[in-house]
KEKOL-152038 format. One line per 5 residues: number of its first residue (from 0); their letters; for each residue z, x, y of N, C-alpha, C, O. Coordinates in nm, 3 decimals. Layout:
<sites>
NUM	A	Z:X:Y:Z:X:Y:Z:X:Y:Z:X:Y; ...
</sites>
This chain:
<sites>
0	XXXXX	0.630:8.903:0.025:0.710:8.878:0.145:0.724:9.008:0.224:0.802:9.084:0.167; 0.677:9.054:0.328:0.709:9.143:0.448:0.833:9.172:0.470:0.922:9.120:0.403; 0.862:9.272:0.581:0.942:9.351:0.591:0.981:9.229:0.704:0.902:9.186:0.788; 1.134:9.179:0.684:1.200:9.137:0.853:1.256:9.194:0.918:1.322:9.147:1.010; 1.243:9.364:0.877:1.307:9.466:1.009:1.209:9.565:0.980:1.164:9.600:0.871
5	XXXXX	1.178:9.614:1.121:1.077:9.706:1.135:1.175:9.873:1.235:1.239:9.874:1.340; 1.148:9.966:1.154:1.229:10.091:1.273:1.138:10.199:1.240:1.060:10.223:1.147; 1.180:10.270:1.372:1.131:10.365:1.418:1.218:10.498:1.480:1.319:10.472:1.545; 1.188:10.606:1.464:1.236:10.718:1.512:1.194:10.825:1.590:1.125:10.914:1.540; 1.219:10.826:1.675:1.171:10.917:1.832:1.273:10.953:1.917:1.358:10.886:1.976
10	XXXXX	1.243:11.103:1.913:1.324:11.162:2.013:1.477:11.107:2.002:1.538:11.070:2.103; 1.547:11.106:1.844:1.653:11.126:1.841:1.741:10.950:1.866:1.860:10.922:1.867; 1.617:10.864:1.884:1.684:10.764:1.874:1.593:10.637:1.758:1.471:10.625:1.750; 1.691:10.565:1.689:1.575:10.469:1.617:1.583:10.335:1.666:1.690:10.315:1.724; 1.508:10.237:1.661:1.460:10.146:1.693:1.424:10.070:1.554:1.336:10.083:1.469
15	XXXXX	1.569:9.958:1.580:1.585:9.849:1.482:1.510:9.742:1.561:1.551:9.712:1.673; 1.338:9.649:1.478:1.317:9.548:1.545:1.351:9.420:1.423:1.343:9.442:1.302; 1.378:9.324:1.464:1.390:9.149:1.409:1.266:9.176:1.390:1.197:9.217:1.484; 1.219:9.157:1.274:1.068:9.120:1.304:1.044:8.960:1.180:1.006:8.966:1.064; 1.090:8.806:1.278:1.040:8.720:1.212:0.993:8.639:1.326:1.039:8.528:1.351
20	XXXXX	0.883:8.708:1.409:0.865:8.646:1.530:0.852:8.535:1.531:0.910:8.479:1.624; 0.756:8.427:1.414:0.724:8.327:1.434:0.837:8.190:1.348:0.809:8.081:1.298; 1.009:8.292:1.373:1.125:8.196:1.329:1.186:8.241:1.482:1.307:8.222:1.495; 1.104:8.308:1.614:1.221:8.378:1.710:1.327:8.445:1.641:1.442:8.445:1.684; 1.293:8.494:1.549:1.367:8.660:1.499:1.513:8.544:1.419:1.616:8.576:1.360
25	XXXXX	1.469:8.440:1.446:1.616:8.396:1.326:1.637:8.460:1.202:1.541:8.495:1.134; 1.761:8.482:1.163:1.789:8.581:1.036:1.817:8.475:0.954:1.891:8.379:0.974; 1.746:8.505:0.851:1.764:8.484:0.692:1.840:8.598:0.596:1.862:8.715:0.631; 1.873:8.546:0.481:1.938:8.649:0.392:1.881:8.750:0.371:1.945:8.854:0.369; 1.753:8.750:0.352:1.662:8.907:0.358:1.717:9.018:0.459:1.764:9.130:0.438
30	XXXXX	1.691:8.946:0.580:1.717:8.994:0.736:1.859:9.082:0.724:1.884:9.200:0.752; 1.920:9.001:0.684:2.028:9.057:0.706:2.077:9.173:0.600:2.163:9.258:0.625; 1.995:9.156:0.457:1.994:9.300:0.380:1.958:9.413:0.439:2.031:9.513:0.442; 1.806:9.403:0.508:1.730:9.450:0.549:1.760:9.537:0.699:1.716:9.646:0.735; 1.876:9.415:0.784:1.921:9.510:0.872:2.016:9.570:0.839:2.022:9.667:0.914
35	XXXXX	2.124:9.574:0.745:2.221:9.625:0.754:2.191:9.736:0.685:2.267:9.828:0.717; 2.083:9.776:0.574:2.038:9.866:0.513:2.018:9.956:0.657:2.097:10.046:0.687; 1.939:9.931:0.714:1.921:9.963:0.878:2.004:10.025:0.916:1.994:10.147:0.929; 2.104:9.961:0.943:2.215:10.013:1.017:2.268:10.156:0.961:2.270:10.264:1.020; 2.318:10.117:0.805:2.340:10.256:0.715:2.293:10.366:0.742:2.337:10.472:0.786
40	XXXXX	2.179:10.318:0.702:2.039:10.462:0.698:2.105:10.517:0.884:2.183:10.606:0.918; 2.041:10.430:0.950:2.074:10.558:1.099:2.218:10.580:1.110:2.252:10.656:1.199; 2.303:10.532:1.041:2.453:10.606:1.056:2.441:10.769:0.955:2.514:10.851:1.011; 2.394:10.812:0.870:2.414:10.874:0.785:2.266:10.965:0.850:2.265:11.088:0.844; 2.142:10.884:0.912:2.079:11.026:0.939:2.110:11.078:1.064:2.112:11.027:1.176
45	XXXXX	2.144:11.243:1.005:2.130:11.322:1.137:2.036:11.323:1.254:2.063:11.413:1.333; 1.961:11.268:1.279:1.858:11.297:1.316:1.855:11.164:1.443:1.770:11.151:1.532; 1.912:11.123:1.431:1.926:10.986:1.491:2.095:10.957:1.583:2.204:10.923:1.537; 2.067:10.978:1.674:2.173:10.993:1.754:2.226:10.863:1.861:2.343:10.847:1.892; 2.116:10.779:1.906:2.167:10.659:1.938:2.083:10.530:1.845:1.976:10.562:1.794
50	XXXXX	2.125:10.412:1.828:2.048:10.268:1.777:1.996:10.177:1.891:2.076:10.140:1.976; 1.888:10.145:1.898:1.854:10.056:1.966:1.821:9.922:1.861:1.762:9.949:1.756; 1.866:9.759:1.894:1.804:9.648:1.810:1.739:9.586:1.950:1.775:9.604:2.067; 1.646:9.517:1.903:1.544:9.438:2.030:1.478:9.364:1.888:1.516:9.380:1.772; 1.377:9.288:1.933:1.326:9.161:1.858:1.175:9.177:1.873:1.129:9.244:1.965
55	XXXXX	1.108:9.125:1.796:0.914:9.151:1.781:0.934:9.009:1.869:1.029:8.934:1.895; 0.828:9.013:1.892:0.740:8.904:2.012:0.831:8.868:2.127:0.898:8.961:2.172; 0.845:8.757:2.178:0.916:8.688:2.289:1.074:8.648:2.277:1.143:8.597:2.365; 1.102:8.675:2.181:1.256:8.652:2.172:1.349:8.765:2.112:1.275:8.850:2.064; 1.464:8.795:2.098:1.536:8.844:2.070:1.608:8.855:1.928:1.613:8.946:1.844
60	XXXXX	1.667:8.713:1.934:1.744:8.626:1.817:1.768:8.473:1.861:1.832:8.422:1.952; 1.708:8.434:1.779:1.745:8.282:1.814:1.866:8.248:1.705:1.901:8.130:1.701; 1.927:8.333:1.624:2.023:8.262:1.547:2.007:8.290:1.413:1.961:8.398:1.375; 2.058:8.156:1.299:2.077:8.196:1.142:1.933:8.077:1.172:1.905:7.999:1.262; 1.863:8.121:1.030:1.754:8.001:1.022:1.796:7.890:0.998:1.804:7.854:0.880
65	XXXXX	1.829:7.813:1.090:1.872:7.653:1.000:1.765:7.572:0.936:1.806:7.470:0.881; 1.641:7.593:0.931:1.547:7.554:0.862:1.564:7.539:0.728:1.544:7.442:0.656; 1.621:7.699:0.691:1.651:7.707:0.577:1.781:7.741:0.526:1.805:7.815:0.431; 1.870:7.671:0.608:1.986:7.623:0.548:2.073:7.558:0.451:2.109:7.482:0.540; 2.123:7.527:0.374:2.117:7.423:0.337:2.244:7.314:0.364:2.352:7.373:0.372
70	XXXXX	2.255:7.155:0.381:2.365:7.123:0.417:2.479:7.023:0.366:2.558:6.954:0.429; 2.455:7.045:0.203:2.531:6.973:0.180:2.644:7.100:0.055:2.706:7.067:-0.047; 2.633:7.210:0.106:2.764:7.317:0.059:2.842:7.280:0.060:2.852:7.193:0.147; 3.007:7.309:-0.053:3.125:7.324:0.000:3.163:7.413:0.082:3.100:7.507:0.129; 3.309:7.369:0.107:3.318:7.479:0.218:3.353:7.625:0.162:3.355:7.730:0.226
75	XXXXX	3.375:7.610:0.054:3.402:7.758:0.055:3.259:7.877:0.037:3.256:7.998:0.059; 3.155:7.784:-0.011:2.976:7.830:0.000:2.936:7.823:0.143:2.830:7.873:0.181; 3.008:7.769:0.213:3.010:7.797:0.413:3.095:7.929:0.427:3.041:8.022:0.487; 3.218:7.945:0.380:3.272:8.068:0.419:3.206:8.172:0.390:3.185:8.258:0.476; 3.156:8.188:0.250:3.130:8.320:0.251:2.978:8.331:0.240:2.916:8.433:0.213
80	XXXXX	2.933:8.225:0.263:2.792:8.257:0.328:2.813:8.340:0.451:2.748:8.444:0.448; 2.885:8.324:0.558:2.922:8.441:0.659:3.001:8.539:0.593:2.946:8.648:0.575; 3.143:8.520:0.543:3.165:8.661:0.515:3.140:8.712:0.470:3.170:8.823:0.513; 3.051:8.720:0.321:2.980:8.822:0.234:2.856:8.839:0.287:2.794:8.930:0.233; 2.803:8.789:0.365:2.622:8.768:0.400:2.660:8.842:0.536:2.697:8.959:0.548
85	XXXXX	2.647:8.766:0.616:2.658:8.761:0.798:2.699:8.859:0.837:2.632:8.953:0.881; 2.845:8.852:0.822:2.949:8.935:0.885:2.937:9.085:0.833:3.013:9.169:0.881; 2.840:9.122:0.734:2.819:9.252:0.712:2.759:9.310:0.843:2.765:9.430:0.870; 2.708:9.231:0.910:2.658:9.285:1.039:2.748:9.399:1.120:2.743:9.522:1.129; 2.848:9.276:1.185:2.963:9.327:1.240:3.022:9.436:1.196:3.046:9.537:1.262
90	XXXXX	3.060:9.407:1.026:3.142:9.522:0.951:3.111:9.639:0.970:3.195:9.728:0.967; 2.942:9.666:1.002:2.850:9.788:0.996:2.875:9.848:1.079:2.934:9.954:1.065; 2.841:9.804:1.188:2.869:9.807:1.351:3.028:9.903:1.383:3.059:10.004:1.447; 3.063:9.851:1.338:3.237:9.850:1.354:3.229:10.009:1.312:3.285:10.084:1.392; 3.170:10.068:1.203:3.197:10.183:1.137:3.105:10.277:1.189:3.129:10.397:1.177
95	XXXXX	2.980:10.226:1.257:2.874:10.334:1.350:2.973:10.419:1.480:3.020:10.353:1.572; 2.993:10.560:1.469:3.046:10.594:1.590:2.895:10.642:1.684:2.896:10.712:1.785; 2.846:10.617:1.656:2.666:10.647:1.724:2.693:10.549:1.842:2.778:10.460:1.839; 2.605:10.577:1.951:2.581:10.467:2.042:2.503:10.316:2.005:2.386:10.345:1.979; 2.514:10.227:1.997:2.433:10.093:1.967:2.390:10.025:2.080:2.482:9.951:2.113
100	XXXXX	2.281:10.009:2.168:2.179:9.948:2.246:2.107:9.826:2.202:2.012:9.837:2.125; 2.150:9.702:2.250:2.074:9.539:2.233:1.970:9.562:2.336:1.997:9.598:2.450; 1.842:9.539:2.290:1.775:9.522:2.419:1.665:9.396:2.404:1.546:9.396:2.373; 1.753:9.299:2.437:1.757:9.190:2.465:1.593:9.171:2.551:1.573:9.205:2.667; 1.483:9.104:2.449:1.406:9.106:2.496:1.333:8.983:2.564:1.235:8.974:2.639
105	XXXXX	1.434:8.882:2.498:1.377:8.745:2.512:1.502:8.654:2.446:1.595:8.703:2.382; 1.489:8.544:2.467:1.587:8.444:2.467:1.708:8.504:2.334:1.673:8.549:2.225; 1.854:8.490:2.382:1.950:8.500:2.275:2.030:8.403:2.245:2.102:8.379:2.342; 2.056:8.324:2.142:2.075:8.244:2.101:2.212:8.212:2.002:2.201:8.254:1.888; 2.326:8.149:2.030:2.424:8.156:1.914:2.464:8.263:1.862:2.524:8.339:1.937
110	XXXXX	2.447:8.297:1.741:2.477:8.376:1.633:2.369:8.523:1.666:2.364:8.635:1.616; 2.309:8.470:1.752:2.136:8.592:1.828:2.219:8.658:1.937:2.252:8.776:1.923; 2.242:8.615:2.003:2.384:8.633:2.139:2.485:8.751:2.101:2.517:8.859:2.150; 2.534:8.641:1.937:2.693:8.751:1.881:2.645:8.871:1.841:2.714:8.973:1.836; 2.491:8.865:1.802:2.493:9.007:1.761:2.470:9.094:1.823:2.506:9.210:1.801
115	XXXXX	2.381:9.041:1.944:2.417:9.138:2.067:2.503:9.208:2.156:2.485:9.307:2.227; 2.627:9.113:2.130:2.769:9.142:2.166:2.802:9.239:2.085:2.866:9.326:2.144; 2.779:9.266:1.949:2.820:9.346:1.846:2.795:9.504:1.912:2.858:9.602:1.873; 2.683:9.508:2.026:2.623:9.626:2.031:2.712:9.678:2.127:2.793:9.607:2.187; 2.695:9.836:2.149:2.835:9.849:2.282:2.762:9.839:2.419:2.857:9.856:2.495
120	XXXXX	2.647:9.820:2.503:2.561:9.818:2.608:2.464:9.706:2.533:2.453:9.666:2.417; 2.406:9.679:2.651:2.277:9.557:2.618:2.222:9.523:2.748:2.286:9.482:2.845; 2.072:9.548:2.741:2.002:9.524:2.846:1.911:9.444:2.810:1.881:9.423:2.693; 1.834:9.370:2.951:1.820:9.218:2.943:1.673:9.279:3.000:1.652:9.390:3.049; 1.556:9.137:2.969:1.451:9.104:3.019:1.487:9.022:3.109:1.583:8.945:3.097
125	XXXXX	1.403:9.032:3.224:1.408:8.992:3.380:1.449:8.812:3.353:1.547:8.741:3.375; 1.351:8.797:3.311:1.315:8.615:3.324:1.391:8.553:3.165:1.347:8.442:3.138; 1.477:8.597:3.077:1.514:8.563:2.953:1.641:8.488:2.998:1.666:8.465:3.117; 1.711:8.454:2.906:1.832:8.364:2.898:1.905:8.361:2.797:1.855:8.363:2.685; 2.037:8.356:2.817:2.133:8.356:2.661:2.213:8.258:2.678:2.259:8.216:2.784
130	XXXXX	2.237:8.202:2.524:2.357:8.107:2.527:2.432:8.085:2.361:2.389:8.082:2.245; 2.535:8.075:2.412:2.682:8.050:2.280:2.637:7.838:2.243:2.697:7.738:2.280; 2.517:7.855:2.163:2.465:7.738:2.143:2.575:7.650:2.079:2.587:7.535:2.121; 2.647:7.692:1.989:2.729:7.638:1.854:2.764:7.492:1.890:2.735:7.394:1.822; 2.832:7.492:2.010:2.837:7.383:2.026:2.772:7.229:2.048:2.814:7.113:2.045
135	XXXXX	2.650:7.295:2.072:2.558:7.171:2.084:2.520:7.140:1.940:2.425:7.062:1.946; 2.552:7.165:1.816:2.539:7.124:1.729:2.650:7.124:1.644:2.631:7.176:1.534; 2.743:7.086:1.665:2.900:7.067:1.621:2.995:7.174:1.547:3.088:7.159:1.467; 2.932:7.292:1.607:3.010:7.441:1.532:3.036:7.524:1.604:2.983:7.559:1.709; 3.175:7.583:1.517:3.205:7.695:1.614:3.129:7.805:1.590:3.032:7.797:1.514
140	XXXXX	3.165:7.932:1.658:3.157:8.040:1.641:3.136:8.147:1.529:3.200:8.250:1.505; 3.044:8.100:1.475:3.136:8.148:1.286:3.045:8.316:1.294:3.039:8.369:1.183; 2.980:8.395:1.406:2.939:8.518:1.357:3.013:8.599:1.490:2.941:8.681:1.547; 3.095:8.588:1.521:3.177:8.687:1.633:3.211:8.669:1.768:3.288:8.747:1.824; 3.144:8.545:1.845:3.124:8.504:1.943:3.253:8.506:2.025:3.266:8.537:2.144
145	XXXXX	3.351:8.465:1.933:3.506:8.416:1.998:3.522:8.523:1.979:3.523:8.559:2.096; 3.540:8.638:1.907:3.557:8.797:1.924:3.537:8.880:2.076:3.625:8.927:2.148; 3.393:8.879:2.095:3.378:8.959:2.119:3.334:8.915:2.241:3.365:8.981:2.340; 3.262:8.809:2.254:3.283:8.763:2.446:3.350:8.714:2.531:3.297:8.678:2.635; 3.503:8.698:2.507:3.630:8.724:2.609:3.619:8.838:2.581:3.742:8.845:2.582
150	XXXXX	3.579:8.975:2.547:3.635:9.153:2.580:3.584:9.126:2.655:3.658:9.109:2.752; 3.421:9.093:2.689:3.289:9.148:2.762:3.317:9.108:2.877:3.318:9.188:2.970; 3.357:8.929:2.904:3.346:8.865:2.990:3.456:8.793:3.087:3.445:8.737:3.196; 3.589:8.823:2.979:3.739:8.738:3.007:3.696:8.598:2.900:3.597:8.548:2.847; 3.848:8.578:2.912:3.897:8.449:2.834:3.822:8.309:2.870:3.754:8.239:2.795
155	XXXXX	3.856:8.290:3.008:3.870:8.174:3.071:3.656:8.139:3.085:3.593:8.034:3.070; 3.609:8.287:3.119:3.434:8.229:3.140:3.414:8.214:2.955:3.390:8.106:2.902; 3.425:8.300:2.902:3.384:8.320:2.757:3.378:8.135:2.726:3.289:8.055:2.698; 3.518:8.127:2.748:3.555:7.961:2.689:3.473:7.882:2.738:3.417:7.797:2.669; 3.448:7.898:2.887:3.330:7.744:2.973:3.178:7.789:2.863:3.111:7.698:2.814
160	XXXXX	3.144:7.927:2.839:3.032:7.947:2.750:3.065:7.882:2.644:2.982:7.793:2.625; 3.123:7.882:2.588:3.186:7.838:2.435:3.149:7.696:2.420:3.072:7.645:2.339; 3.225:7.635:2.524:3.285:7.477:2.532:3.147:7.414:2.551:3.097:7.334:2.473; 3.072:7.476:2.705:2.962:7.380:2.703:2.864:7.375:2.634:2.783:7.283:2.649; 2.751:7.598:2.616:2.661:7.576:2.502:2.557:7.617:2.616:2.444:7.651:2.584
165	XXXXX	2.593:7.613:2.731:2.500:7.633:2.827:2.384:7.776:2.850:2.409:7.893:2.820; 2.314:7.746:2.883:2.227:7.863:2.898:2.233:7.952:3.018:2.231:7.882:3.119; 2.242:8.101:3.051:2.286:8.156:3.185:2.134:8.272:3.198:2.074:8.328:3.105; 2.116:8.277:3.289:1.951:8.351:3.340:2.041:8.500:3.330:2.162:8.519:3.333; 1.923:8.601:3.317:1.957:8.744:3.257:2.037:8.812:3.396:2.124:8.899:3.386
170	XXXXX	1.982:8.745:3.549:2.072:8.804:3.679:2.271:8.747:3.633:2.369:8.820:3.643; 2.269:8.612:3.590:2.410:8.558:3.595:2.469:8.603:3.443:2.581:8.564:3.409; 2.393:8.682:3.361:2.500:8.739:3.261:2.532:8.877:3.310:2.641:8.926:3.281; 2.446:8.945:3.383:2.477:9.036:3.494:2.575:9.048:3.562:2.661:9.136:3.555; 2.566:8.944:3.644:2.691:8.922:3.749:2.781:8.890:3.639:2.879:8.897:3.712
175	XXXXX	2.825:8.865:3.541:2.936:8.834:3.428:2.994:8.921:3.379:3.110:8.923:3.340; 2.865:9.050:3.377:2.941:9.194:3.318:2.862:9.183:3.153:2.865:9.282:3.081; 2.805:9.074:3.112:2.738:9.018:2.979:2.675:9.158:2.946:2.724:9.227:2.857; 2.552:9.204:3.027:2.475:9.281:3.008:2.485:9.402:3.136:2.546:9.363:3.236; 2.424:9.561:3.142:2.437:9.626:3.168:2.330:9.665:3.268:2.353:9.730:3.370
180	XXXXX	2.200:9.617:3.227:2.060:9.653:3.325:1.986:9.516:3.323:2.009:9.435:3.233; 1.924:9.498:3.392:1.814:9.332:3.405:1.697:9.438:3.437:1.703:9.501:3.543; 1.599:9.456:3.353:1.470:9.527:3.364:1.350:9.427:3.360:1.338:9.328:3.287; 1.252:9.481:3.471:1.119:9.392:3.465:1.073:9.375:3.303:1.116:9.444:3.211; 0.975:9.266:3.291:0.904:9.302:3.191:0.825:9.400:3.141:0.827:9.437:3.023
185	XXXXX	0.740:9.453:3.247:0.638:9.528:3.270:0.716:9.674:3.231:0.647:9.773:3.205; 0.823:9.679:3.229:0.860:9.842:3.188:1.040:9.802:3.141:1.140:9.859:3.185; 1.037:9.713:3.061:1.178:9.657:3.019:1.237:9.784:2.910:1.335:9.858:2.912; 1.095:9.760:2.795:1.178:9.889:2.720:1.162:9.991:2.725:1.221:10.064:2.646; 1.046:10.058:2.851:1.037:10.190:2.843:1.167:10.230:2.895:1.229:10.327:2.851
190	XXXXX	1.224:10.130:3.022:1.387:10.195:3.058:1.471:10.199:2.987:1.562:10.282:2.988; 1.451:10.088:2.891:1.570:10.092:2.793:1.553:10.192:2.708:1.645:10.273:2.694; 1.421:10.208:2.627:1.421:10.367:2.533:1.545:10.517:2.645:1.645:10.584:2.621; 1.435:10.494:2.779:1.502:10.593:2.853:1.655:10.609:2.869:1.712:10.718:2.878; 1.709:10.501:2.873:1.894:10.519:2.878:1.890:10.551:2.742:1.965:10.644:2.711
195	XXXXX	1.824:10.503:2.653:1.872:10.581:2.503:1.884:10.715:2.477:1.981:10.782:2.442; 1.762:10.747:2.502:1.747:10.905:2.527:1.853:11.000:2.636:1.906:11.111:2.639; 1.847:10.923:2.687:1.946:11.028:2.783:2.081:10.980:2.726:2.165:10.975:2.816; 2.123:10.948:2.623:2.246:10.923:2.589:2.220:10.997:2.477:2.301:11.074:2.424; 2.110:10.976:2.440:2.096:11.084:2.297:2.081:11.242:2.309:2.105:11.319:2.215
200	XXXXX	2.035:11.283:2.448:2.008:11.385:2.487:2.182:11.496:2.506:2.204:11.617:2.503; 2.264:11.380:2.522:2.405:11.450:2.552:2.479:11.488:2.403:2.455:11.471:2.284; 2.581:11.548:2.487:2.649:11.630:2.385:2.720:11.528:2.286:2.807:11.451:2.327; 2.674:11.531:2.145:2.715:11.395:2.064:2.845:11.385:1.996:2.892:11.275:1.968; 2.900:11.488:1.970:3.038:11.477:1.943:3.153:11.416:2.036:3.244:11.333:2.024
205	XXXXX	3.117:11.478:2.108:3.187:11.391:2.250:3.191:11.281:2.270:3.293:11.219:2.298; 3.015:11.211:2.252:2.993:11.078:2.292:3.041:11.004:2.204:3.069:10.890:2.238; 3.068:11.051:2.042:3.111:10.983:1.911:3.260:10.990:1.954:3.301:10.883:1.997; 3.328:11.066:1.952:3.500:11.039:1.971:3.529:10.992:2.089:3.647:10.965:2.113; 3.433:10.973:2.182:3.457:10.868:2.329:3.469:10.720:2.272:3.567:10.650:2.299
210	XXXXX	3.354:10.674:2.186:3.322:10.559:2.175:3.463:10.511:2.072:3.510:10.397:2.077; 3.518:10.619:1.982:3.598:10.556:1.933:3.716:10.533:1.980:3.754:10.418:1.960; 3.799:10.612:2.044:3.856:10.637:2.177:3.846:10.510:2.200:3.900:10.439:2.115; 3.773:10.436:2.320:3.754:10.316:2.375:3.768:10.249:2.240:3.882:10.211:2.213; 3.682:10.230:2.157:3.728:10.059:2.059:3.877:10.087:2.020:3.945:9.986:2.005
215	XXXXX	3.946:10.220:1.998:4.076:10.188:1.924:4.172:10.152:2.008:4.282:10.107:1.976; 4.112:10.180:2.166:4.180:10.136:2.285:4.244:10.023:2.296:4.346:10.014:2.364; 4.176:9.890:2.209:4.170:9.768:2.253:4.297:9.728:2.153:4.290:9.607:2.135; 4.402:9.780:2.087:4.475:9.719:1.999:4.582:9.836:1.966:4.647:9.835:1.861; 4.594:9.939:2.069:4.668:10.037:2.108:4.806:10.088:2.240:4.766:10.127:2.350
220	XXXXX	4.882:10.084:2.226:4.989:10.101:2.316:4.940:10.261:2.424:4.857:10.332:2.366; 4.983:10.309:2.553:4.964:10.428:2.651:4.978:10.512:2.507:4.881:10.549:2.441; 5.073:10.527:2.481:5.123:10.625:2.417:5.021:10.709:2.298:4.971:10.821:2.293; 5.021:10.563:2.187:4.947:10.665:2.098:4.787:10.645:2.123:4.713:10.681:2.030; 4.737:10.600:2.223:4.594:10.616:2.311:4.626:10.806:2.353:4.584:10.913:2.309
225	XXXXX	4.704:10.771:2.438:4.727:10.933:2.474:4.727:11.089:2.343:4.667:11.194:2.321; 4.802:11.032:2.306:4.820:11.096:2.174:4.694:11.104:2.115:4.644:11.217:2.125; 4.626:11.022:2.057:4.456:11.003:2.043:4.386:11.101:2.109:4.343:11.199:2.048; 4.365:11.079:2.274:4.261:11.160:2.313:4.312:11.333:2.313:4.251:11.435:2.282; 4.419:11.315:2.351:4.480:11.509:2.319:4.409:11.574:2.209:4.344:11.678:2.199
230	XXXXX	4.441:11.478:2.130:4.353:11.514:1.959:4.219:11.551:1.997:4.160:11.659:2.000; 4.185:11.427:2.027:3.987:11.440:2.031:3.969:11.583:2.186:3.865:11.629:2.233; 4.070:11.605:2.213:4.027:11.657:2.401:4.017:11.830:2.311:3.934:11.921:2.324; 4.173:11.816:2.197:4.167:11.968:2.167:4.035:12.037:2.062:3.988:12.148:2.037; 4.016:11.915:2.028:3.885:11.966:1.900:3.688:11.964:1.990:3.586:12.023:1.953
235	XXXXX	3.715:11.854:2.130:3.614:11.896:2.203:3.610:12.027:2.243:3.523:12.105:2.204; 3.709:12.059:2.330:3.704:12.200:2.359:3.653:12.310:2.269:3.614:12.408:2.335; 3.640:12.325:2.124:3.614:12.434:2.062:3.467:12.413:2.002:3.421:12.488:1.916; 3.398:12.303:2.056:3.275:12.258:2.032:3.160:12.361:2.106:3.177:12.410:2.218; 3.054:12.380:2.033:2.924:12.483:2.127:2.893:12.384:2.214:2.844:12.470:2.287
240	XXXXX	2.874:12.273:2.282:2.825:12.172:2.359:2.931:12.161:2.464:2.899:12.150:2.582; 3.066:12.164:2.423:3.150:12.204:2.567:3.141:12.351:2.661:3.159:12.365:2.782; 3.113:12.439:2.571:3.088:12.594:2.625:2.965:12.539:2.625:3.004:12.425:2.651; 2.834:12.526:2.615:2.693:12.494:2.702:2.722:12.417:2.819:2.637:12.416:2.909; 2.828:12.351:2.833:2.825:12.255:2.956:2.921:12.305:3.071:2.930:12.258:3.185
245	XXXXX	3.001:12.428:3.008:3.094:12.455:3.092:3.007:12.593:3.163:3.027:12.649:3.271; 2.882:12.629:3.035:2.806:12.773:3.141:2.689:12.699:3.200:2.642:12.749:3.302; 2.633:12.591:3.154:2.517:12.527:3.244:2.564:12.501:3.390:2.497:12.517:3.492; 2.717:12.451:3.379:2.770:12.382:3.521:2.778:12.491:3.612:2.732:12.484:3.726; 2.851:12.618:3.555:2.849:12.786:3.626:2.733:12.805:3.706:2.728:12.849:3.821
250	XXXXX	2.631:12.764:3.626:2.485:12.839:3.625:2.403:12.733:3.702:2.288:12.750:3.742; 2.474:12.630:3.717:2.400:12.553:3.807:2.205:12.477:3.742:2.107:12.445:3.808; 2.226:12.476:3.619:2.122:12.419:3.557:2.185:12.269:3.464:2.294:12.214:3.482; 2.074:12.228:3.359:2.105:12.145:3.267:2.121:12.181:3.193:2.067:12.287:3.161; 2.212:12.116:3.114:2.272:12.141:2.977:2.202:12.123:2.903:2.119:12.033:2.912
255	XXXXX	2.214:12.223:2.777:2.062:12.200:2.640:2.194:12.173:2.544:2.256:12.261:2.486; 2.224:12.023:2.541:2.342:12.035:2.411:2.239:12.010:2.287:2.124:11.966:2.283; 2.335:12.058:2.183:2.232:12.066:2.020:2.346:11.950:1.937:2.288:11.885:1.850; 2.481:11.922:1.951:2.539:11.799:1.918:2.597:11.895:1.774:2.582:11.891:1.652; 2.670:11.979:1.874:2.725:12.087:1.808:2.860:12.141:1.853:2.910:12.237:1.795
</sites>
C-alpha cells in the first residue's frame, strides 16, 4: 500500500499533498496517520517555517471515504471514529504556531472543506467549488464545520451553507471572506508557494506569537488580550529580527530576518 501523503521541502516551506487521487483525496484511516504524522514532523522541524496542504490531481478533499465506511456501528464506534481518528487533525492544527496554507486545488467537499477551514489562509483554484455536503446525506458536521465556518464567514451564511449542502464557485467563497486569493489554474500554486515564501521569508517569531495572539483572541476579554500582547510586544523587541528590521527600515533596504 503507498504513501496517502506526499511532502516536500523548499525554501523554508513544506508541502503536505492528499495523495489518493483516484478516491478525490478522500481520507481513510491511513490518511489521516499519515497526515498528522505530517503535521508533527513540520511543527518540530526547524527548517520549515510555513505548511502548505493542497491535494494530487483535480481535487482537493472530497471528504471521509464512505466507500469504506462501514454502516451498521454503534454509536459510540461513530464517536470515536472522529474523536480518536479524525479530529486528530484539528487537535494538530490547534498546537502548530507555524503559518498553515489550504491550497485548495479542486473541488472541497464536507469533512474536505473542514479541513481547509482548519488552515489559517486558503487559496482557491479559479473554476473549483466547495460545499458543507453533510447534509445531503443526513449528517451533521461531525469534523469542525460548525466550528470553524461561522468565525470565517458569520453565523447566519455559515448556517444557509450548513442547512442546504449547496455548492458556492471559488469567486462567491471570495466574496464570503471563505478564501483569501482565487488564482488561475495556469499559475494557481506557483502564487500560492509564493505567499508561502514570503511569509516564510519574515521574521518568524513574530509571525508565531501573532498567530497565537489572534486564535487566543477569539475566547478572550480587552484586557487580558492586552495583557497578552505587552508580553509577546516586550520579548519581540529583544529579538535579532526586530533590530534587522528596525536598521533595514533606517537604511532604507530589505530585511534579511534569520527567525531569530
Amino acid at each position: 500500500m503507498g504513501s496517502t501523503i506526499l511532502t516536500n521541502i523548499e525554501n523554508h516551506v513544506m508541502t503536505i499533498t492528499l495523495n489518493r487521487p483516484e478516491k478525490k483525496n478522500a481520507f481513510n484511516a491511513q490518511m489521516i496517520d499519515e497526515w498528522v504524522k505530517a503535521l508533527e514532523d513540520a511543527k518540530e522541524n526547524d527548517d520549515v517555517n510555513v505548511i502548505v496542504v493542497t491535494g494530487a490531481g483535480n481535487a482537493f478533499c472530497s471528504g471521509g471515504d464512505v466507500g469504506g465506511m462501514k454502516q451498521d456501528q454503534k454509536p459510540l464506534d461513530n464517536k470515536n471514529k472522529l474523536w480518536k481518528n479524525i479530529h486528530r487533525v484539528p487537535l494538530t492544527l490547534k498546537n502548530i504556531d507555524k503559518p498553515v496554507i489550504a491550497a485548495i486545488n479542486g473541488p472541497a467537499v464536507g469533512a474536505g472543506l473542514d479541513m481547509a477551514l482548519m488552515c489559517d489562509i486558503r487559496t482557491i483554484i479559479s473554476d473549483s467549488k466547495v460545499s458543507e455536503g453533510y447534509v445531503k446525506v443526513g449528517l451533521v458536521p461531525g469534523d469542525g464545520g460548525a466550528f470553524f465556518l461561522p468565525q470565517i464567514i458569520g453565523e447566519s451564511k455559515a448556517l444557509e451553507l450548513l442547512w442546504t449542502g449547496d455548492f458556492i464557485s471559488s469567486e462567491e467563497a471570495y466574496e464570503l471572506g471563505l478564501v483569501n486569493h482565487v488564482y488561475l489554474e495556469e499559475d494557481f500554486f506557483q502564487k500560492t508557494i509564493a505567499l508561502a515564501e514570503k511569509i516564510a521569508s519574515g521574521p518568524q517569531v513574530a509571525i508565531r506569537m501573532t498567530k497565537r495572539a489572534v486564535r487566543y483572541s477569539r475566547t478572550m476579554e480587552l484586557e487580558p488580550a492586552l495583557d497578552l500582547m505587552s508580553s509577546h510586544y516586550a520579548i519581540i523587541k529583544e529579538t535579532d529580527d526586530h533590530k534587522e528590521g528596525v536598521t533595514a527600515f533606517k537604511e532604507r533596504r530589505k530585511a534579511n530576518f534569520t527567525g531569530k
